[in-house]
DOBABA-753588 format. One line per field, with one value per residue (C-alpha): residue number from 1; x, y, z. Coordinates in pm, 1 decimal, always signed. Layout:
N
k NUM  ...
X X  ...
Y Y  ...
Z Z  ...
END
This chain:
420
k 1  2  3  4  5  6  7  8  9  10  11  12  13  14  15  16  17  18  19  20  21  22  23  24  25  26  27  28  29  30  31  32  33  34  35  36  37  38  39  40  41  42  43  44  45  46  47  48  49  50  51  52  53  54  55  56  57  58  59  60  61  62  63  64  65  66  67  68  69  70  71  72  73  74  75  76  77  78  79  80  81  82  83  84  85  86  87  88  89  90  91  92  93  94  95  96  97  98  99  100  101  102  103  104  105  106  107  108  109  110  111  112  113  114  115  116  117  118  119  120  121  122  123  124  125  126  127  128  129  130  131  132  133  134  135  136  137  138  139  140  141  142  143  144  145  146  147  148  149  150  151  152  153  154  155  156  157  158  159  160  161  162  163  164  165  166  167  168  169  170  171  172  173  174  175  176  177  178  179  180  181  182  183  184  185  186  187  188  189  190  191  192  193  194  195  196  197  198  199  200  201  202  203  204  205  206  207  208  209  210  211  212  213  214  215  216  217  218  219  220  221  222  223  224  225  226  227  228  229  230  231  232  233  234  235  236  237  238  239  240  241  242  243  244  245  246  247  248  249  250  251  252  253  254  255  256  257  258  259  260  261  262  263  264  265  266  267  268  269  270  271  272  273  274  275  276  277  278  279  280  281  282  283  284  285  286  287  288  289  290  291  292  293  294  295  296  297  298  299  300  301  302  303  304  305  306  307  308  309  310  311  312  313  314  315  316  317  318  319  320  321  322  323  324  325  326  327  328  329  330  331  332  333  334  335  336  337  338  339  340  341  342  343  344  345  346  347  348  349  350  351  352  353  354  355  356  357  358  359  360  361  362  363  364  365  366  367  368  369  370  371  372  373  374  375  376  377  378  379  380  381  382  383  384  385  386  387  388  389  390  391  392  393  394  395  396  397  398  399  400  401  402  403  404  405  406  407  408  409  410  411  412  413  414  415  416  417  418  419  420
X +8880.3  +9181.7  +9064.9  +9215.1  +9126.6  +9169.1  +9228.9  +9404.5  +9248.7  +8985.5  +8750.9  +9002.7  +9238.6  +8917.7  +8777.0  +9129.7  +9130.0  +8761.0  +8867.0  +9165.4  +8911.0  +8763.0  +8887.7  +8678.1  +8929.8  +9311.0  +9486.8  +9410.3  +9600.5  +9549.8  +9648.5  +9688.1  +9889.4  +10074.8  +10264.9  +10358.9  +9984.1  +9950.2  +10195.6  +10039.7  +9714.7  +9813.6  +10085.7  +10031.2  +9702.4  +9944.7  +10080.6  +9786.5  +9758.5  +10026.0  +10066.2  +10090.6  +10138.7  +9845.2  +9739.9  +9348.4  +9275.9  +9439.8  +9226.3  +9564.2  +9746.8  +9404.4  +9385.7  +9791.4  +9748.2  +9465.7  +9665.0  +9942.4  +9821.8  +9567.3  +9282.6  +8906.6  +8756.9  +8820.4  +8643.3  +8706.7  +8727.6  +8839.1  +8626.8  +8397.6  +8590.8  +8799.6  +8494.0  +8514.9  +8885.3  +8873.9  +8563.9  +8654.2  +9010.7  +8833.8  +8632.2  +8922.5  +9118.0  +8816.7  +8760.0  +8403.8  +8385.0  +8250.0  +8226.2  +8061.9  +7973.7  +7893.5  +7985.7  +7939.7  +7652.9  +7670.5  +7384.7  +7150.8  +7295.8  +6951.2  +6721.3  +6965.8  +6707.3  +6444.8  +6551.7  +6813.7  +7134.1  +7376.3  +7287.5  +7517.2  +7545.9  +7444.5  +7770.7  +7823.2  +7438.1  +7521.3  +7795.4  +7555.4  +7468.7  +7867.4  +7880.6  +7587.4  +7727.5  +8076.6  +7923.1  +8085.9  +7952.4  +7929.2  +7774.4  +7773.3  +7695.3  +7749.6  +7895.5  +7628.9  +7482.1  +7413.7  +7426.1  +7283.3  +7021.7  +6947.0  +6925.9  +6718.2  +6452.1  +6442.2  +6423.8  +6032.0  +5958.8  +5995.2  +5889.9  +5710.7  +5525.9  +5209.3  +5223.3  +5504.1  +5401.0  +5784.5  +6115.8  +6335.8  +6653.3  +6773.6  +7164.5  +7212.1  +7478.2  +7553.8  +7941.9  +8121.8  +8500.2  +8738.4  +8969.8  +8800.5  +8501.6  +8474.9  +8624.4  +8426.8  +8426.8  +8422.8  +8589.6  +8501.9  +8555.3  +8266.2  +8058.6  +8118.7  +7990.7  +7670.4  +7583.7  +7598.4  +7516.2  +7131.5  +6939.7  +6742.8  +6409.5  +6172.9  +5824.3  +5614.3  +5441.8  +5718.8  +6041.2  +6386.4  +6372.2  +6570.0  +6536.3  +6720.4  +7051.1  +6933.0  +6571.8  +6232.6  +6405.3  +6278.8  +6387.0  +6423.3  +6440.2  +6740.3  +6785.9  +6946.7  +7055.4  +7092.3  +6778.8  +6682.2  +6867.7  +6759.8  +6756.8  +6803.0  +6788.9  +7106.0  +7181.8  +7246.7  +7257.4  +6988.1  +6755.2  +6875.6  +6881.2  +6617.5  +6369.2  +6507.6  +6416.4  +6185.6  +5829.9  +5773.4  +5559.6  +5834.6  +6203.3  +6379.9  +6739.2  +6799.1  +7105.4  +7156.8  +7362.6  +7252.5  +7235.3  +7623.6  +7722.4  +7467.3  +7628.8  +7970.3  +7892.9  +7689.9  +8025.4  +8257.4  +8032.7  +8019.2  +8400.0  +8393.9  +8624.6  +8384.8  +8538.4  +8724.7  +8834.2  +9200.4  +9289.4  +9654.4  +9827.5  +10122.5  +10241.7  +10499.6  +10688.6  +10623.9  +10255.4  +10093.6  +9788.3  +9559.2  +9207.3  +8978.6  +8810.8  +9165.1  +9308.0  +9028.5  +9036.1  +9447.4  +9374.2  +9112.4  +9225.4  +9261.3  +8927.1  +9083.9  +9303.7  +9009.3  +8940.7  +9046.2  +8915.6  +8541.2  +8288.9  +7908.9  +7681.7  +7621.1  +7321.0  +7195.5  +6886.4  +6582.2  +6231.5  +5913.1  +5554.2  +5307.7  +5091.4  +5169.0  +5111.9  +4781.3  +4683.1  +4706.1  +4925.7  +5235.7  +5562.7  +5889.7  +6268.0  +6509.9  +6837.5  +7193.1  +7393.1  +7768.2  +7910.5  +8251.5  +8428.4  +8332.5  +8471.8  +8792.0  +8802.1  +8732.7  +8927.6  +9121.2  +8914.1  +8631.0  +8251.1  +8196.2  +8459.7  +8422.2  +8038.8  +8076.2  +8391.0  +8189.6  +7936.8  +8126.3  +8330.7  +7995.8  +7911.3  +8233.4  +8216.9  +7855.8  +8001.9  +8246.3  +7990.6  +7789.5  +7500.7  +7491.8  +7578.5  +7449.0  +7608.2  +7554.2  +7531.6  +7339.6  +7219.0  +7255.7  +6846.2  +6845.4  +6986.4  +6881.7  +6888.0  +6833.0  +7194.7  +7309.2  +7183.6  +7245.9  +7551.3  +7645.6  +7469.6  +7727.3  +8001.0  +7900.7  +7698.3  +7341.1  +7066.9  +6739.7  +6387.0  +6149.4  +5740.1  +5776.8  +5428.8  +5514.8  +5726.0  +5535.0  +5491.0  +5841.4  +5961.8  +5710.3  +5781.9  +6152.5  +6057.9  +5920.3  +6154.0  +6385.1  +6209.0  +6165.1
Y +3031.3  +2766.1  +2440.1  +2095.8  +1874.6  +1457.0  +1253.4  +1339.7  +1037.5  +1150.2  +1266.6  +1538.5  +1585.1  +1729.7  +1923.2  +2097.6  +2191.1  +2285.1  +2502.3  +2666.4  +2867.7  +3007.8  +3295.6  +3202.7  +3085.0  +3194.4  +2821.5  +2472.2  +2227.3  +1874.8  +1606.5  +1239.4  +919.4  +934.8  +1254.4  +1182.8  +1177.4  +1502.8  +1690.4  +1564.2  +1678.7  +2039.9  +2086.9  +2371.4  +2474.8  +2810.3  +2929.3  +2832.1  +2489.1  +2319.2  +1910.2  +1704.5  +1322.8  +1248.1  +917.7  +1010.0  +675.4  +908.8  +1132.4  +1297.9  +1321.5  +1552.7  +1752.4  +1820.3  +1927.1  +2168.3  +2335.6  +2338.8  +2550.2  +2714.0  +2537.3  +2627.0  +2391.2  +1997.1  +1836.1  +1461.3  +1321.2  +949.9  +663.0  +621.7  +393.6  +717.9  +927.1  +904.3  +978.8  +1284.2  +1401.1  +1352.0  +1570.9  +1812.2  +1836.3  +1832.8  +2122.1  +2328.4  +2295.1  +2342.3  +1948.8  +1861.8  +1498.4  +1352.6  +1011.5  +917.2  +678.8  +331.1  +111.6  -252.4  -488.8  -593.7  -951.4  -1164.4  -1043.9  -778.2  -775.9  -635.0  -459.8  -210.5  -254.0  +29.1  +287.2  +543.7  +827.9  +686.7  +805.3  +1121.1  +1248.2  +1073.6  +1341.0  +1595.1  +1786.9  +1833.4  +1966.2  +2226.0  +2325.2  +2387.0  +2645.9  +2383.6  +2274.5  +1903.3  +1921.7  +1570.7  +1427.8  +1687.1  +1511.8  +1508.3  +1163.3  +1244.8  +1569.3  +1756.4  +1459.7  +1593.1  +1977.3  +1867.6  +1736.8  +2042.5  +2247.1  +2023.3  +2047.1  +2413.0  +2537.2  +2223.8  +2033.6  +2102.6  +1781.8  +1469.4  +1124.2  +1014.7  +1121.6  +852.5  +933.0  +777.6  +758.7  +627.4  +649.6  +527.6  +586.3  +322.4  +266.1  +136.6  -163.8  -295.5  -552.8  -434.1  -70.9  +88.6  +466.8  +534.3  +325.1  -0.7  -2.8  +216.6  +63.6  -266.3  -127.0  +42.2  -234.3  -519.3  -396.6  -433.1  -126.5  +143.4  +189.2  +527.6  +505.4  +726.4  +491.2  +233.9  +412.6  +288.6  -51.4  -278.8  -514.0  -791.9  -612.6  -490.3  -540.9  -361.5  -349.1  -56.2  +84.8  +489.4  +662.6  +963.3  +1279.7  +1413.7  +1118.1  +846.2  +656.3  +402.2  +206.4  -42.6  +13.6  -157.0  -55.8  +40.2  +164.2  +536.7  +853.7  +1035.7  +770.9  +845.2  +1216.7  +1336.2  +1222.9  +1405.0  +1798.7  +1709.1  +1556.2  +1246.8  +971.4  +742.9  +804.9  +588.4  +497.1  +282.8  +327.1  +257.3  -57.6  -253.2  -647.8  -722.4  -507.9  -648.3  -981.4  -926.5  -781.2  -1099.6  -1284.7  -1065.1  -1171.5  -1509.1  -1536.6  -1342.7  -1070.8  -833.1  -855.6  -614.5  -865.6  -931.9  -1285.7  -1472.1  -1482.8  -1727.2  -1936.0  -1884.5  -1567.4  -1472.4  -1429.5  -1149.1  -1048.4  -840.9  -744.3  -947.1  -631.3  -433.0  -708.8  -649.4  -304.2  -317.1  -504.3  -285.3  +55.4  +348.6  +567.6  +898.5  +765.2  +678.3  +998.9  +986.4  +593.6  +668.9  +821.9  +888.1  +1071.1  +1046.6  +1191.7  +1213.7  +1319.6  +1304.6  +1194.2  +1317.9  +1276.9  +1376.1  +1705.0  +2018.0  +2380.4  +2386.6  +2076.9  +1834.0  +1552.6  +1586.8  +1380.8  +1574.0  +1495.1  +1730.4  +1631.5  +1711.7  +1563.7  +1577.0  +1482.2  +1306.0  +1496.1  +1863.6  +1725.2  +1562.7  +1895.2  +2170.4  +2012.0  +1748.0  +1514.4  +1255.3  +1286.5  +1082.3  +1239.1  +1588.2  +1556.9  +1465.3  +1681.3  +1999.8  +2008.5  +2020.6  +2312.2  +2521.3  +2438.1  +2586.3  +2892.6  +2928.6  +2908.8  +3145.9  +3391.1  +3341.3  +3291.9  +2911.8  +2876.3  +2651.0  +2455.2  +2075.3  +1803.0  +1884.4  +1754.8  +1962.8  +1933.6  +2186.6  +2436.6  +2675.2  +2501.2  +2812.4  +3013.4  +2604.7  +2587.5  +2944.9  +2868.6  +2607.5  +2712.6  +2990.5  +2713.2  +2611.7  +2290.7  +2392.8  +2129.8  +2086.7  +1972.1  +1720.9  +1659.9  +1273.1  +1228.2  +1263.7  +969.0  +706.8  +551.5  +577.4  +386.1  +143.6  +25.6  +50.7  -191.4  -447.2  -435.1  -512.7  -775.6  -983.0
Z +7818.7  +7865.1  +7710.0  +7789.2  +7532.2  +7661.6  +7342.6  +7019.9  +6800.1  +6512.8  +6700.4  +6921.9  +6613.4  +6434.3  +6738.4  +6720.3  +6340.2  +6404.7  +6716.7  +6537.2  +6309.3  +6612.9  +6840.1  +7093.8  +7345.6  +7487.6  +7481.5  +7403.4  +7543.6  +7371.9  +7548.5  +7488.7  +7606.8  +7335.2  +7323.8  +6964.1  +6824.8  +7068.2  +6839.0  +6503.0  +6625.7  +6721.7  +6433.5  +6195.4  +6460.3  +6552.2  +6894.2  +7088.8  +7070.9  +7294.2  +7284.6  +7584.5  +7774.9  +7973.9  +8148.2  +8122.1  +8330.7  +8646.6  +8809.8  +8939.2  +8651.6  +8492.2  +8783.1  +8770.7  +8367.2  +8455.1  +8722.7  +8568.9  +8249.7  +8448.8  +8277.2  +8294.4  +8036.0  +8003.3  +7703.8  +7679.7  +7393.3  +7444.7  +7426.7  +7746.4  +7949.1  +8092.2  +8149.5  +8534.9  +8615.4  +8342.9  +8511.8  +8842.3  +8757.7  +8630.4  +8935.9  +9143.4  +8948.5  +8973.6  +8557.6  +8427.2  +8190.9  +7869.9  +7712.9  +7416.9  +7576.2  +7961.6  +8220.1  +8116.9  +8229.3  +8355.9  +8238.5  +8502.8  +8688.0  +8640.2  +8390.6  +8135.6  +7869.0  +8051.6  +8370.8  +8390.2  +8559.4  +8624.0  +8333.9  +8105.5  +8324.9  +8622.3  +8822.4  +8648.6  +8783.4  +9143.8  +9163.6  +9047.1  +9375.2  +9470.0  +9095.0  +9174.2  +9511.6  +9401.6  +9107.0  +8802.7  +8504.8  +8368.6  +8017.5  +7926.8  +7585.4  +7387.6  +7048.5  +6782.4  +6966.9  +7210.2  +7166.2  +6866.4  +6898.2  +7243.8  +7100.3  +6836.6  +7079.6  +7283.9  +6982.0  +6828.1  +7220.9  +7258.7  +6902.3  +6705.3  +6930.5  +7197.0  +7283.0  +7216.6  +7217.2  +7072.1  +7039.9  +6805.3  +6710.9  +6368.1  +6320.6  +5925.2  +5622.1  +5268.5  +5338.8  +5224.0  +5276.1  +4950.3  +5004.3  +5335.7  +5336.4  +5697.7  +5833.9  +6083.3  +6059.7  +6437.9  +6742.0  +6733.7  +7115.4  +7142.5  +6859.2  +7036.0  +7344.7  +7243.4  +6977.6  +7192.3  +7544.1  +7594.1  +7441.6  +7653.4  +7619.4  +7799.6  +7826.1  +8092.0  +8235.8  +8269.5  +8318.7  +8172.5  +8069.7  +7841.8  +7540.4  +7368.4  +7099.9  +6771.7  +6819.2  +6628.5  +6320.0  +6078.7  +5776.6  +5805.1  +5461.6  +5550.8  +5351.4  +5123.2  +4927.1  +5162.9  +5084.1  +5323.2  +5605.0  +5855.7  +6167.5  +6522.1  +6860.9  +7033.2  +7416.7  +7391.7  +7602.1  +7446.8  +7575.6  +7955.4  +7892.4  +7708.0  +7965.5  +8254.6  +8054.7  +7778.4  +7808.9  +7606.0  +7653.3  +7497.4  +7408.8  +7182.0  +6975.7  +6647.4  +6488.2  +6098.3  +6099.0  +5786.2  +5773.8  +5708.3  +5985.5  +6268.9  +6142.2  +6262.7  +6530.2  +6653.1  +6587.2  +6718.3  +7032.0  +6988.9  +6938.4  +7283.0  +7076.1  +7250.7  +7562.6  +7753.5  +8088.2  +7957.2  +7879.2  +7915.1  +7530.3  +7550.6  +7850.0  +8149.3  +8167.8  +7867.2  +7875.9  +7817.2  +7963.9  +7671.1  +7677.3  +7337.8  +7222.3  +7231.8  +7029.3  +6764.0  +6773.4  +6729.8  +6416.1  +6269.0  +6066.8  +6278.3  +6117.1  +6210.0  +5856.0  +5655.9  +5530.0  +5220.1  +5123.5  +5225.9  +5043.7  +5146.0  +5345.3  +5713.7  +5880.4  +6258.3  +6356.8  +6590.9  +6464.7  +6675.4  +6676.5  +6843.0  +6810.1  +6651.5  +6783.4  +6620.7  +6830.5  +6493.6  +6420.6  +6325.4  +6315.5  +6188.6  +6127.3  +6229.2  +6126.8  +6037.8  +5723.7  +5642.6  +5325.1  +5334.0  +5052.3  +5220.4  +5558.2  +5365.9  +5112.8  +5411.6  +5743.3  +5628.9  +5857.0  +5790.9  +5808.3  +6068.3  +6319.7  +6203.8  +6296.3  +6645.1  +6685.0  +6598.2  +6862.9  +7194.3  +7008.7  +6930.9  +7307.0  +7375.7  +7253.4  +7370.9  +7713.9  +7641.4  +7535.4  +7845.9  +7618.4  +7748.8  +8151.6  +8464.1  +8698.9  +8811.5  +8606.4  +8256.0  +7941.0  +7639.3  +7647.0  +7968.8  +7780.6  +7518.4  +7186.4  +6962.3  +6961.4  +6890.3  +6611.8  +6487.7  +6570.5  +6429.6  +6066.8  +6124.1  +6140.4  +5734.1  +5864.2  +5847.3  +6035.0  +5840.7  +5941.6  +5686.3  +5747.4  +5790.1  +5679.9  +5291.4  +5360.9  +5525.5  +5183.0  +5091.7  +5384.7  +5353.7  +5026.7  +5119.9  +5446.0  +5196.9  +4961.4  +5178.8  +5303.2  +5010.0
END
C-alpha cells in the first residue's frame, strides 16, 4: 500500500505519527500547500514518509502526485471544501480514496429550515456508479464523526438491537483550553460550517429534512468523567449515511457545544464573519479581496498547537434505542473517550485531532489486510464493523458501551439544573 495523505494540519500531522507505528503500508507521501508544514509533519516519521507541495483545490495536480509515486491510497485530510478535486484525482490516477468529511451541501433557496437543498455527500454518491464500474473504492467519512459514529451504529444494529427505533449520535467534552476565553480545538472553518448550516434530520416516514441551527436542546450525561453537556442539533454525515445501510426509524446528530459557545457562533453569523464569498479589504489597487470566515479563522490559534494548553476529556459516540435481541427495550451508548494528557503524553498530538486522525488509519490497514474491501461509493456502515473495533482496541484506544437506562435520572436532574 502507497498512501497519499492531502493535508498536513492536526488532523494529517497526527494520522502520520499514528501511521508511523504501523507496518502496514510501503510509503506515505504527505502532502500539503505548504511544503514547509509537509516536512514538520513527516520529520523524525523515518524513510517512509516523504513531504510534498500540493494544490489539493486541483484535480490535476492530485492525479500528477499519485502517478508520480505510484500511489494506491489517497486519504484527505483537509477541511471539506477540497473534497471534490482530491476525490476526483484520485479517481483519475486510478487511487482507491478515503476522507473524513464529504462534499459540502448548499441550503435549500426558499424554505432552508425545512427542506433540503443540496446535501453532504450528495456529489460524491452521484459519482458512485463510475466508482463501482471502474473496481475503486470511495470510503467516505471515515474520521471518528462520521466515522466511528457510523461503525458504532452498525455494530447495536448487527449485535444489540432486533429492532431500532433511533440512532443519535452525541459528540461532548469538558476540555478546556488555558489562556483563551475562546480557542476552538478543531477548524473553525469546519465548525463554522456544520454549526451554522441548517441541521439534518432522518425519519422513515419523512425522509431527510431540515430544522432551524442548534435546535432540541438536551443535556447528555458522557462517560467517564465528563458529566453532562448540552446539546444542539448540528448538520452531519452520519445523518446522510447511516440511513442508506442501517434500518432506523429516525437518525439523528447533536453535538456538545455548551451555552457560551452556541453564543459566538450566533455572532460570528450576525457579524457575517461566517462567510466564505470574499469581500474587498482596502480601496484601489491595493485592495485585497479575502474571504470573512478565512479572516476569522487566520486570527484564531492554529489547534494542531494547542496540545499542550488543553486539558479534558473528549468523547464521541452513538446512542440507540429501540429493542433488544430478546425483543425488550433497550437504549445503549456505545462510545469512544480520549483523554488529552494520554494523546499529548503518547503522540505528541491533541485529543481532539488524534481521535479523528486514528480512524481512517485503522481503515487503512483493514484494507491492506483485505479483511475490509468493496468498490463504489461506501459508508463505513456497509462494512464490517467488528475487526474495527478489534482493531482499534489493539491500537491502545478501547470503545466502550453503557445501558442508558440507569441514567435517565441522571440526565434529568442535570437538564433541570441547568435550567434553573
Amino acid at each position: 500500500m502507497r498512501i497519499l495523505l492531502v493535508g498536513a494540519g492536526g488532523v494529517g500531522s497526527a494520522a502520520a505519527a499514528i501511521a508511523a507505528r504501523r507496518d502496514f503500508f510501503q510509503l506515505m507521501v504527505v502532502a500539503d500547500y505548504s511544503l514547509e508544514r509537509a516536512e514538520r509533519a513527516v520529520s523524525g516519521l523515518g524513510d517512509r514518509f516523504v513531504a510534498a507541495r500540493l494544490d489539493a483545490s486541483q484535480a490535476d495536480d492530485v492525479a500528477r502526485l499519485c502517478r508520480e509515486h505510484g500511489i494506491t491510497h489517497v486519504l484527505n485530510a483537509v477541511d471539506p471544501r477540497f473534497v471534490m478535486p482530491i476525490f476526483d484525482g484520485a479517481y483519475h490516477a486510478g487511487a482507491d480514496y478515503l476522507d473524513m468529511a464529504m462534499s459540502l451541501s448548499l441550503p435549500h433557496p426558499t424554505d432552508p429550515y425545512t427542506k433540503t437543498g443540496v446535501m453532504l455527500g450528495e456529489q460524491q454518491f452521484g459519482k458512485a456508479v463510475a466508482w463501482a464500474a471502474a473496481d475503486r473504492l470511495a470510503l467516505v467519512g471515515i474520521g471518528v464523526e462520521p466515522g466511528l459514529s457510523d461503525i458504532f451504529a452498525r455494530y447495536a444494529a448487527d449485535h444489540l438491537f432486533s429492532e431500532i427505533d433511533e440512532i443519535g449520535v452525541r459528540d461532548g467534552s469538558n476540555i478546556t483550553v488555558e489562556g483563551f476565553d475562546f480557542a476552538p480545538s478543531f477548524s473553525i472553518w469546519t465548525t463554522i460550517e456544520e454549526c451554522l448550516n441548517p441541521p439534518i434530520i432522518w425519519e422513515r416516514e419523512r425522509g431527510w429534512f431540515t430544522t432551524a441551527p442548534f435546535s432540541e436542546p438536551e443535556v447528555f450525561d458522557f462517560p467517564e468523567g465528563i458529566g453532562p453537556v448540552e446539546c444542539v442539533n448540528v448538520e452531519h454525515e452520519e445523518v446522510l449515511l447511516i440511513p442508506r445501510w442501517v434500518d432506523a426509524k429516525r437518525v439523528t446528530f447533536k453535538y456538545g457545544l455548551g451555552t457560551e459557545f452556541i453564543e459566538i457562533l450566533k455572532t460570528v453569523h450576525k457579524l457575517g464573519l461566517d462567510s466564505t464569498r470574499p469581500i474587498a479589504i482596502g480601496g484601489g489597487k491595493s485592495a485585497v479581496m479575502v474571504s470573512p470566515r478565512d479572516v476569522l479563522a487566520a486570527q484564531l490559534p492554529d489547534p494542531a498547537t494547542l496540545g499542550s494548553r488543553m486539558k479534558g476529556k473528549t468523547c464521541a459516540g452513538t446512542w440507540v434505542k429501540g429493542k433488544g435481541l430478546d425483543g425488550r427495550p433497550r437504549e445503549m451508548y456505545l462510545y469512544h473517550v480520549v483523554d488529552n494528557e494520554w494523546s499529548m503524553r503518547e503522540y505528541g498530538h491533541q485529543a481532539v485531532v488524534w481521535q479523528t486522525a486514528v480512524n481512517p488509519v485503522v481503515a487503512l490497514e483493514l484494507l491492506a489486510q483485505g479483511v475490509w474491501k468493496g468498490a463504489g461509493v461506501l459508508g463505513p456502515e456497509a462494512l464490517d464493523p467488528v475487526p474495527f473495533l478489534d482493531l482499534l482496541t489493539a491500537y491502545g484506544s478501547p470503545w466502550g458501551m453503557r445501558d442508558q437506562q440507569p441514567f435517565r435520572a441522571v440526565t434529568q436532574a442535570a437538564r433541570e439544573e441547568i435550567a434553573a
